[in-house]
C-alpha positions as CSV (number, residue, x, y, z in Angstrom):
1,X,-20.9,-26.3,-5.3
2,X,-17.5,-24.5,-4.0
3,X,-17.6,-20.8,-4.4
4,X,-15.2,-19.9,-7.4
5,X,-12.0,-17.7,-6.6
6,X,-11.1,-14.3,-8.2
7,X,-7.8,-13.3,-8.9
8,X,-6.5,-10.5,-10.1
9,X,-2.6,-8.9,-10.7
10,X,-1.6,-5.9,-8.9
11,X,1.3,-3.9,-11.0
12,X,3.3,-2.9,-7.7
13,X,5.8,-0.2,-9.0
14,X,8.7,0.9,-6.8
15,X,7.5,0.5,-3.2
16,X,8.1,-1.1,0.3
17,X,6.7,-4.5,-0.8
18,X,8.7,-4.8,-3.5
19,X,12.2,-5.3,-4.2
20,X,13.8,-3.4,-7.0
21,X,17.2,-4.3,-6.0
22,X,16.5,-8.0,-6.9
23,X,18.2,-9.1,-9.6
24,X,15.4,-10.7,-11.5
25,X,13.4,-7.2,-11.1
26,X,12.6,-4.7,-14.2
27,X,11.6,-1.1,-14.8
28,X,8.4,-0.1,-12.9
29,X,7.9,2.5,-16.0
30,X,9.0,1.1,-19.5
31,X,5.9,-0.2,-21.5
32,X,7.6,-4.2,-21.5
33,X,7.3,-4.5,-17.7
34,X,3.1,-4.1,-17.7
35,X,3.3,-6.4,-20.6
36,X,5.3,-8.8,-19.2
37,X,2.6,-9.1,-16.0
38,X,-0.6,-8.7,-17.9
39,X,0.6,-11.8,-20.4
40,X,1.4,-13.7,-16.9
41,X,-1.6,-13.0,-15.3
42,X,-4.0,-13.4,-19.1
43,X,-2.5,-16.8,-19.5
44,X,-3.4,-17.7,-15.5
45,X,-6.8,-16.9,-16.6
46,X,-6.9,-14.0,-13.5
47,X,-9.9,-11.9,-13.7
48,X,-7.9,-8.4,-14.4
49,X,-4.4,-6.3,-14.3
50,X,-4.8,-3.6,-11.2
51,X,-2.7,-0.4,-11.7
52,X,-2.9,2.4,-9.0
53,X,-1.8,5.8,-9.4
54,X,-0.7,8.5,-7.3
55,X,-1.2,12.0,-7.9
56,X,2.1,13.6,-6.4
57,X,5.4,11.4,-5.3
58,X,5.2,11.1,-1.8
59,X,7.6,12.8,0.3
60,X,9.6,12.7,4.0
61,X,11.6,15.6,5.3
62,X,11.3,17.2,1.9
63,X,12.2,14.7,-0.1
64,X,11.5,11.5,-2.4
65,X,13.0,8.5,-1.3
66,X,14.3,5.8,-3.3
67,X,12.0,2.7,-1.5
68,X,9.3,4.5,-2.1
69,X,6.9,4.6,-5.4
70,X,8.4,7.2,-7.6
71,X,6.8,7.6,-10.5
72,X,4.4,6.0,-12.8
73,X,3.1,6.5,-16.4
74,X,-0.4,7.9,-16.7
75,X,-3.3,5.4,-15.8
76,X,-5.3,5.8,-18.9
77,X,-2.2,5.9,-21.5
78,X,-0.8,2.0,-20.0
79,X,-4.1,0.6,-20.0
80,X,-5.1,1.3,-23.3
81,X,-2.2,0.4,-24.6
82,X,-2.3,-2.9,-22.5
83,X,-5.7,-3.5,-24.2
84,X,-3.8,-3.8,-27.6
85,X,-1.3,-6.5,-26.4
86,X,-4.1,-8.7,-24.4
87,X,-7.3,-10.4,-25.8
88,X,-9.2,-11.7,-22.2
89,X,-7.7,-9.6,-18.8
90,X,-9.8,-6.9,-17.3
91,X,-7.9,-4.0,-16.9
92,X,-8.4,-1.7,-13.7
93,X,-7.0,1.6,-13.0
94,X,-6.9,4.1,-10.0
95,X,-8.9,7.6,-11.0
96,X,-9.4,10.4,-8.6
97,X,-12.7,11.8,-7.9
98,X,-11.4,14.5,-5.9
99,X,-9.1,16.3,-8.5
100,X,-10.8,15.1,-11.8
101,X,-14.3,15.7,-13.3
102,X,-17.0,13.4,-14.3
103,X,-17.0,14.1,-18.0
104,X,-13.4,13.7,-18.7
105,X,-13.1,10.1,-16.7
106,X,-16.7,9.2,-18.3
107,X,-15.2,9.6,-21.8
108,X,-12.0,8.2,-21.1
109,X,-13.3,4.9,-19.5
110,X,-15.9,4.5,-22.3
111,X,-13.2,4.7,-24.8
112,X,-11.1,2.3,-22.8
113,X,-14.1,-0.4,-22.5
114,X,-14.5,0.5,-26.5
115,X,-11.2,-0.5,-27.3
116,X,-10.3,-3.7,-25.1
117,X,-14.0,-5.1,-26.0
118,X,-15.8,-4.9,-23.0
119,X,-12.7,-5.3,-20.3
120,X,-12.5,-1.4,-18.4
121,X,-12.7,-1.4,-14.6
122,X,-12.6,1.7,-12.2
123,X,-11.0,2.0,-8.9
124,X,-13.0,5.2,-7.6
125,X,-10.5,7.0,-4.9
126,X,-10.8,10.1,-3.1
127,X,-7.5,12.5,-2.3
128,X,-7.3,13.1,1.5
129,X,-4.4,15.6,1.7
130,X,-3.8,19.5,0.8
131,X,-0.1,18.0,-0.3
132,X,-1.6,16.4,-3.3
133,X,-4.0,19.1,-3.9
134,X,-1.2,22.0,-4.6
135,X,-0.2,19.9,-8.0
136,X,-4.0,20.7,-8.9
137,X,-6.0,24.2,-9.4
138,X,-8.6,23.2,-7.3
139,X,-5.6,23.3,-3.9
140,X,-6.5,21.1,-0.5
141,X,-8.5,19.2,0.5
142,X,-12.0,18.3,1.1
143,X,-13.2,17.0,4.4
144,X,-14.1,13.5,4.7
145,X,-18.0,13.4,4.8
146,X,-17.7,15.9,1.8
147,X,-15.4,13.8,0.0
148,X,-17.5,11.0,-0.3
149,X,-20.5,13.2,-1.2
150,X,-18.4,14.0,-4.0
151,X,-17.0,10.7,-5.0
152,X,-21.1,9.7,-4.7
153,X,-21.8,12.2,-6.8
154,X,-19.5,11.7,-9.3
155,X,-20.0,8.1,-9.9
156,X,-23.7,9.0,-10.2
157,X,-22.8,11.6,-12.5
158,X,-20.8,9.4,-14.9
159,X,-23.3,6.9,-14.7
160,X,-25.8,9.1,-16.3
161,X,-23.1,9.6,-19.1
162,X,-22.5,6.0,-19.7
163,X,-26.5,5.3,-19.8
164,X,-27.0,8.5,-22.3
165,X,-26.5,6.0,-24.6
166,X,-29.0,3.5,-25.0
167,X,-28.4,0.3,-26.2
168,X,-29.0,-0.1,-29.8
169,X,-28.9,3.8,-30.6
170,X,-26.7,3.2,-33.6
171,X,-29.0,1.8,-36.5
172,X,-25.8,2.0,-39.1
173,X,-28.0,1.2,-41.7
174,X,-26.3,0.5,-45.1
175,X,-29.2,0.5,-47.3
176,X,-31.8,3.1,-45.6
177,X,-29.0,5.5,-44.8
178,X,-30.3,5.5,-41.1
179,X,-27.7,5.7,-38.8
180,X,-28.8,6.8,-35.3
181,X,-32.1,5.3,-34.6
182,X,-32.8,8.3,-31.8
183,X,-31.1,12.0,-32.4
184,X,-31.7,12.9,-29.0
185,X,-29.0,9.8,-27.9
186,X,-26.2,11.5,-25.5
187,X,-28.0,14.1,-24.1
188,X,-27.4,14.7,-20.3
189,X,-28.4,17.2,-17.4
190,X,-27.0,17.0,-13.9
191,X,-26.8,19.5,-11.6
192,X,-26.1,18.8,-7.8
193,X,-24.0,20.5,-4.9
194,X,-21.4,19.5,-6.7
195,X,-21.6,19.4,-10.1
196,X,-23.7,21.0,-13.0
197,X,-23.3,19.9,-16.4
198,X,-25.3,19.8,-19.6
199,X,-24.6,18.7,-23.0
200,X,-24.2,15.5,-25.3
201,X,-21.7,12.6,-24.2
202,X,-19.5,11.9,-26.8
203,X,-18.6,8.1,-26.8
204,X,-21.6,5.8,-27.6
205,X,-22.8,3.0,-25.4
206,X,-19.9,0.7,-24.6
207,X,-19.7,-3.1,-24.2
208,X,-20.3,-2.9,-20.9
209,X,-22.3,-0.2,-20.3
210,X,-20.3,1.1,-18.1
211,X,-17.0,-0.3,-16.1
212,X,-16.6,-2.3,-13.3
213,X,-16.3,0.0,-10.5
214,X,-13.5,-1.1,-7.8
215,X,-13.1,0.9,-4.4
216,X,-10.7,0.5,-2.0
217,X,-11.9,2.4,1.3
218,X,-11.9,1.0,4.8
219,X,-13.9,3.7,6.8
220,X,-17.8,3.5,7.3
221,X,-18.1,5.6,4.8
222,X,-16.2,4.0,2.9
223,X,-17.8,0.9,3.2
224,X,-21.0,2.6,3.0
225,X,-20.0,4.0,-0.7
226,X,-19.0,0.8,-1.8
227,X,-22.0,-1.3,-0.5
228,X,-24.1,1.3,-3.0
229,X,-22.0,1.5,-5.9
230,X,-18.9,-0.7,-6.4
231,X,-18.5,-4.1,-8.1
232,X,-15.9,-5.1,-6.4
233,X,-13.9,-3.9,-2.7
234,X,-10.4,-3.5,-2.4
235,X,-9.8,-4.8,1.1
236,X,-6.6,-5.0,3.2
237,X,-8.3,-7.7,5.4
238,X,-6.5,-10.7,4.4
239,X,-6.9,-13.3,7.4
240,X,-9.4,-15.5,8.5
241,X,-11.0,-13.8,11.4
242,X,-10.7,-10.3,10.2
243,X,-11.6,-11.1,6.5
244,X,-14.8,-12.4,7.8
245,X,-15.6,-9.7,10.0
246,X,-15.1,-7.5,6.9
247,X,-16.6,-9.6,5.1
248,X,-20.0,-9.6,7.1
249,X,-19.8,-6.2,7.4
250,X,-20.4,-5.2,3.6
251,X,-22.3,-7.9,2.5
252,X,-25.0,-6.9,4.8
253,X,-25.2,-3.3,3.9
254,X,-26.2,-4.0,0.2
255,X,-29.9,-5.1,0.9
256,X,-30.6,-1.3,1.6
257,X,-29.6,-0.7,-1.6
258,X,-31.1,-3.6,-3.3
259,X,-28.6,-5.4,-4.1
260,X,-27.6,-9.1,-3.7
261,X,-24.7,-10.6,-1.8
262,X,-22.9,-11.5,-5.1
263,X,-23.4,-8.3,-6.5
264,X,-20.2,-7.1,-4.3
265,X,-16.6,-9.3,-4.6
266,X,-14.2,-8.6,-2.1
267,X,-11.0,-8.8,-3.3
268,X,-7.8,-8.6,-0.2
269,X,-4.4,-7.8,-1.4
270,X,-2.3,-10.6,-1.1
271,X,1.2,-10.9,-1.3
272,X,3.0,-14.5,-1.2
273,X,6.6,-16.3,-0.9
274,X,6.6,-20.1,-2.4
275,X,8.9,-22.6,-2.0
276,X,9.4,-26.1,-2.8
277,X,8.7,-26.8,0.6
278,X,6.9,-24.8,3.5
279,X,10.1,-24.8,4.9
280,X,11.9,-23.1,2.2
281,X,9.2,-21.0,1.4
282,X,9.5,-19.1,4.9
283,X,13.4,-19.1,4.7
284,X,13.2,-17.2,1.5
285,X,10.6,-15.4,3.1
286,X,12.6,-14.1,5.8
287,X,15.4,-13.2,3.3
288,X,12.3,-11.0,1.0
289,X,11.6,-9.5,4.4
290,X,15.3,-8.0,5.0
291,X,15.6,-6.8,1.6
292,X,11.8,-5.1,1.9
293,X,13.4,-2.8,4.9
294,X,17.1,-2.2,4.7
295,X,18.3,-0.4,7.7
296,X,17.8,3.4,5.6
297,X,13.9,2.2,5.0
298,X,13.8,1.0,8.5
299,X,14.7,4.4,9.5
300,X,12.0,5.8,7.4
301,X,9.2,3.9,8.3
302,X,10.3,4.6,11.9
303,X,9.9,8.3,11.4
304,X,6.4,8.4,9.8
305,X,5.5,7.0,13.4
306,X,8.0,9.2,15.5
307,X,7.0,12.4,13.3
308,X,10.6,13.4,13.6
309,X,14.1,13.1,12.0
310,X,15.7,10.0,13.3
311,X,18.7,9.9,10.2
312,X,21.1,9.8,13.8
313,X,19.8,6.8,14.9
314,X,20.9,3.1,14.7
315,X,19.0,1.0,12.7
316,X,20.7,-1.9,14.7
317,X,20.3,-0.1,17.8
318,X,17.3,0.4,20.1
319,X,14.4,2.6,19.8
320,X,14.0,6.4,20.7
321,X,13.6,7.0,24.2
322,X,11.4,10.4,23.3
323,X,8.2,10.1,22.4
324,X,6.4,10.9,18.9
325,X,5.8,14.2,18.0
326,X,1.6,14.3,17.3
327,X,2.0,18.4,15.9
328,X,-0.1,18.4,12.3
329,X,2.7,18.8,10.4
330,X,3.8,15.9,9.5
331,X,7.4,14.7,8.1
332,X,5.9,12.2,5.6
333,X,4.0,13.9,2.6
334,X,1.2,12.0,1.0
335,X,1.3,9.6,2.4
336,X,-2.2,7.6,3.9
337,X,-0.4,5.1,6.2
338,X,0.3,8.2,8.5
339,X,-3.6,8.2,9.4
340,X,-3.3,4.6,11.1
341,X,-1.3,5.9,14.1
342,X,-4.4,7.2,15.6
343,X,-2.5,7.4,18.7
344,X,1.2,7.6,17.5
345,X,2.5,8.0,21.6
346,X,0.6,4.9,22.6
347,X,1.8,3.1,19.5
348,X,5.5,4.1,20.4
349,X,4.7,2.6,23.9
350,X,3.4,-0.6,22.7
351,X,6.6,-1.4,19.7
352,X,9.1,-0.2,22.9
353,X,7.6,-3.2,25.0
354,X,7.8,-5.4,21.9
355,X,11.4,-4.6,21.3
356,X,12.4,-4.5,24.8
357,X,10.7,-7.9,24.9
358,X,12.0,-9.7,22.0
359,X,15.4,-7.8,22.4
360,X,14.9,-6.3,18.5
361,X,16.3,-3.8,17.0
362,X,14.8,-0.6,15.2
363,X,15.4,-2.8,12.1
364,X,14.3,-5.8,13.5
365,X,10.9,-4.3,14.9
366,X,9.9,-2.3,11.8
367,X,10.1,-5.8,9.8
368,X,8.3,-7.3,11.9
369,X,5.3,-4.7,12.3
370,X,5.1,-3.6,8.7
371,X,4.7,-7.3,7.5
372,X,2.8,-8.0,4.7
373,X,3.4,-11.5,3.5
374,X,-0.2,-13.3,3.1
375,X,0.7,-16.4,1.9
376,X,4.2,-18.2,2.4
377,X,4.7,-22.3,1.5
378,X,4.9,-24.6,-1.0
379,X,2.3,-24.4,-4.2
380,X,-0.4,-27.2,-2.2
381,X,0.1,-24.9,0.8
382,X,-0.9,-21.4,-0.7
383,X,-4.1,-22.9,-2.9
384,X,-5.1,-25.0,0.3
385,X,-5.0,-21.4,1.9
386,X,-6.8,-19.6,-0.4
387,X,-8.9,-22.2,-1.2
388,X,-10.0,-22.2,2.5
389,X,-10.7,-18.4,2.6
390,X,-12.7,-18.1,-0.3
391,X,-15.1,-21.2,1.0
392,X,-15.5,-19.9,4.5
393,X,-16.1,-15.9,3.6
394,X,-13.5,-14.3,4.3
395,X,-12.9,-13.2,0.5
396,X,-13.9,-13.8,-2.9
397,X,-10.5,-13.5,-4.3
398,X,-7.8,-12.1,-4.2
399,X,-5.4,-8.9,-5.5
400,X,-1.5,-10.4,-5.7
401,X,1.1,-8.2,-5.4
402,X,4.3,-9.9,-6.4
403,X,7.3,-8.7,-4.4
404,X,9.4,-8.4,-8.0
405,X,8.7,-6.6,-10.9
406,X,7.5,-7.8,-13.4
407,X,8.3,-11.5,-13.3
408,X,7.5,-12.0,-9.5
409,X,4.0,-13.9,-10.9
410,X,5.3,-16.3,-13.3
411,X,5.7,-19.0,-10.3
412,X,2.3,-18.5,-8.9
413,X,0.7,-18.5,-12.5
414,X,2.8,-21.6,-13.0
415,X,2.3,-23.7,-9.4
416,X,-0.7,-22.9,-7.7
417,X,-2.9,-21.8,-10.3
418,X,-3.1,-25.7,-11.9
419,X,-3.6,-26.6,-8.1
420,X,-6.7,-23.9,-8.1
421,X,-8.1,-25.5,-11.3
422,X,-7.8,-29.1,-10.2
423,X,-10.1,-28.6,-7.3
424,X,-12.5,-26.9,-9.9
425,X,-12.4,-23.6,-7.7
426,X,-10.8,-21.6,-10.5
427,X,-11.4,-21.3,-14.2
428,X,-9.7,-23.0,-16.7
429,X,-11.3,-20.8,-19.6
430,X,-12.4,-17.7,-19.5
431,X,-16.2,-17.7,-19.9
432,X,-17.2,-14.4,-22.1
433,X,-15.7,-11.6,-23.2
434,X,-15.8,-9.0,-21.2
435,X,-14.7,-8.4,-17.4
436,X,-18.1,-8.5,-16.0
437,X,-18.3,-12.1,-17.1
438,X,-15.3,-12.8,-15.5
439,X,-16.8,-11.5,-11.9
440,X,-19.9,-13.1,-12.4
441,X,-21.4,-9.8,-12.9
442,X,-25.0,-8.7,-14.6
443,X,-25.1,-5.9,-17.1
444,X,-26.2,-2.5,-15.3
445,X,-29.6,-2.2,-16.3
């Protein structure tokens, strides 16, 4: 039997992948916009609506810029109110463990799987920057090793919360006037390096038992954390040979925590430009890919490499000559892309050959090298595509971030989604209620 495929709908916001200048695109903020895309992706059948959040808007030379995300209602606040307006779609948000604490997000995401019926899913992310500590009382940042001993700790932590509650604690008896069939139901203790709490969890056993737990690192340790504790891995490993070596790679850590290979989805985010033909599709894609970096955003991008203030520069005209200043303090704020440029100067060598190469431009280069399109051509093109991935494990799904906001999925949903379902790789109904049925997942014992 083919492997089934995952899909779920990433809500983009106001970023370099999308295009808020389109005309077809909406408000990244007012309540309509996340409707609009969780109807879209409910009646696709897609596993679940993924919302991320950041904790402070990300800066450069002291300031916001406007191709950048810049702002976005509270996690918790949408997806409730998301849970009203849909009856199947999981619903995943972003919560820090850095800058939050375990009983807080334990409550919240038990009332959220209360209230959509079994749907709640948790992208568990750590802060890595002092820049997004100062909005928080608890300023900077933890190191890395220690931030993962947190986020560890505090998944184990709300684990214990959600399990306080056994199953079938609440009698509710009418007649007998019994209504909890154990008083002692709630009651916690945890104490580690970290943490020590004590008391009685408020929100009775949910649907779930607890959410689907996302996570999204790409380090060891990352990897490592979500081989022993996540449901599902956000991965950035989209292509064949590196979404199987990705692939490989976490799959085979879970035996050491006993766990199967199922027990794990990767999910790659995806973007994609359809056409009627593949033809068209990668014309329109080369017009999405000038409007993703205008000549100001090419500018920008340039600098998180460079380190320094290029506003003098051409973005028609060739690259620096100087090289990239590697100092620590760095001209983009909050910004994690920053930490790929391991090397920035050797980096800066390798684009300058590129461009003196291909005779490209700063513009020219930068839309090249920031690229992000997975999957361009017709509607048979892009299923045949993902199809292929999912059967030879380099994914079990997929995360699709639509370049237009919030109707950019309407044409997927429409076109390859039937394709999907033909070939009896993707569902046609869901098949339960809650989110874990949708992933194929058990219930935490």
């Amino acid at each position: 039997m083919p492997k089934q495929i995952h899909l779920a709908a990433h809500f983009p916001g106001v970023n370099n992948t999308t295009v808020w200048s389109d005309p077809r695109a909406g408000s990244h903020i007012e309540f309509e916009s996340f409707v609009k895309l969780a109807r879209t992706a409910e009646r696709a059948k897609f596993d679940f609506f993924f919302l991320a959040e950041g904790l402070r808007l990300r800066e450069q030379g002291g300031q916001i810029y406007d191709l950048d995300v810049v702002g976005r209602p509270d996690t918790f606040t949408v997806l409730a109110a998301l849970a009203a307006v849909t009856e199947h779609l999981g619903l995943a948000g972003t919560i820090n463990s850095t800058f939050n604490e375990p009983y807080e997000v334990a409550r919240q995401f038990a009332s959220l799987d209360h209230l959509s019926g079994g749907r709640a899913a948790w992208n568990v992310v750590t802060s890595w920057d002092a820049f997004t500590g100062e909005n928080f009382r608890r300023g900077g940042f933890l190191a890395e090793s220690d931030r993962y001993s947190r986020a560890t700790q505090f998944l184990a932590t709300a684990a214990e919360l959600f399990d306080s509650w056994p199953a079938g604690a609440i009698v509710a008896d009418q007649e007998s006037g019994v209504f909890l069939a154990d008083g002692s139901a709630g009651s916690f203790r945890h104490t580690d390096e970290h943490f020590d709490i004590a008391g009685r969890f408020n929100v009775p056993r949910s649907p779930q038992g607890r959410p689907v737990i996302l996570q999204a690192g790409d380090s060891d340790a990352g990897r490592e954390f979500a081989a022993a504790t996540a449901d599902a891995i956000f991965s950035r490993h989209g292509t064949l040979v590196e979404g199987q070596k990705f692939y490989a790679d976490v799959k085979r850590r879970l035996p050491a925590y006993g766990r199967d290979r199922d027990s794990l989805k990767v999910l790659p985010a995806a973007t994609f430009i359809l056409g009627d033909t593949d033809a068209e599709a990668q014309e329109k894609a080369a017009v999405v890919r000038r409007q993703q970096v205008s000549g100001a955003t090419a500018i920008k991008l340039l600098e998180q490499l460079w380190n320094r203030d290029l506003s003098s520069y051409d973005p028609d005209g060739p690259l620096p000559a100087i090289d990239p200043d590697v100092s620590d303090s760095h001209i983009a704020k909050g910004r994690a892309s920053v930490r790929m440029h391991r090397d920035p100067v050797a980096t800066a060598r390798e684009w300058r050959a590129k461009a003196e190469a291909e005779k490209l431009s700063i513009r020219d280069l930068i839309v090249e090298v920031t690229n992000r399109q997975t999957f361009i051509g017709a509607p048979a093109t892009i299923a045949t595509e993902i199809n292929d991935l999912v059967q030879q494990d380099a994914a079990d799904g997929f995360i699709l971030v639509p370049h237009v906001t919030p109707d950019g999925l309407d044409e997927f949903a429409d076109t390859v989604v039937p394709l999907l379902q033909e070939r009896g790789v993707f569902r046609t109904e869901y098949a339960g209620p809650t989110l874990r049925d949708h992933l194929g997942l058990a219930l935490p014992r």
